[in-house]
C-alpha positions in Angstrom: -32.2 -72.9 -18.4 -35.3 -74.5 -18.2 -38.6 -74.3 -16.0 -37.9 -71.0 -14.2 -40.3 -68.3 -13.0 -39.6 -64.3 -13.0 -40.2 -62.8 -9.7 -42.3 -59.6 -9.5 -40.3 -56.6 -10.4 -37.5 -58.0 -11.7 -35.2 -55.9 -14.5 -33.2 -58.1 -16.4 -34.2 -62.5 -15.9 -30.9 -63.3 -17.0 -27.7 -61.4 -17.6 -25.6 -63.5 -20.3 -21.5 -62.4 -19.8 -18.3 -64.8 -21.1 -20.9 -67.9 -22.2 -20.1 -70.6 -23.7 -22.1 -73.9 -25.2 -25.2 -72.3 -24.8 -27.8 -74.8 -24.8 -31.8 -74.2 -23.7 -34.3 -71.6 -22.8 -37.2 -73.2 -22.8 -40.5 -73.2 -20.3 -39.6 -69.9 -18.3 -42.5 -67.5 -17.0 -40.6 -64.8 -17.5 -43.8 -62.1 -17.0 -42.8 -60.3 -14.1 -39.7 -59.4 -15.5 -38.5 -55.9 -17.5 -36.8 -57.8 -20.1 -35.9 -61.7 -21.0 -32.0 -61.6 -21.7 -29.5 -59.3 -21.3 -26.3 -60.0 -23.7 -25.1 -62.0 -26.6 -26.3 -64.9 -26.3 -27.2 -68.5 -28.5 -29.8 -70.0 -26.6 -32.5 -71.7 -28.6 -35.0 -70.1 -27.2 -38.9 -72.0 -27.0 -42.0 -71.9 -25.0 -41.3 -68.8 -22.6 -43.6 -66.5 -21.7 -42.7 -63.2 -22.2 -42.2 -60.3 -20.3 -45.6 -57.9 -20.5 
């Protein structure tokens, strides 16, 4: 997941369930949201911003 933006009041940016070959999470503005990542996940993770 790359390039993505938060939107204002968001709770959870991404809810990770039954993933596999977890890649990216790079460039997201995830500010607006509660929290980043919800679940286990393996992202290599680089260059968000995070939530305040």
């Amino acid at each position: 997941m790359r390039n993505s933006r938060a939107r204002p009041e968001v709770g959870t940016f991404l809810v990770a369930t039954d993933t596999d070959d977890e890649r990216l999470f790079v460039g997201n503005d995830l500010a607006d949201a509660e929290r980043a990542i919800m679940g286990n996940t393996e992202f290599t993770v680089v260059g968000n911003v995070r939530p305040r």
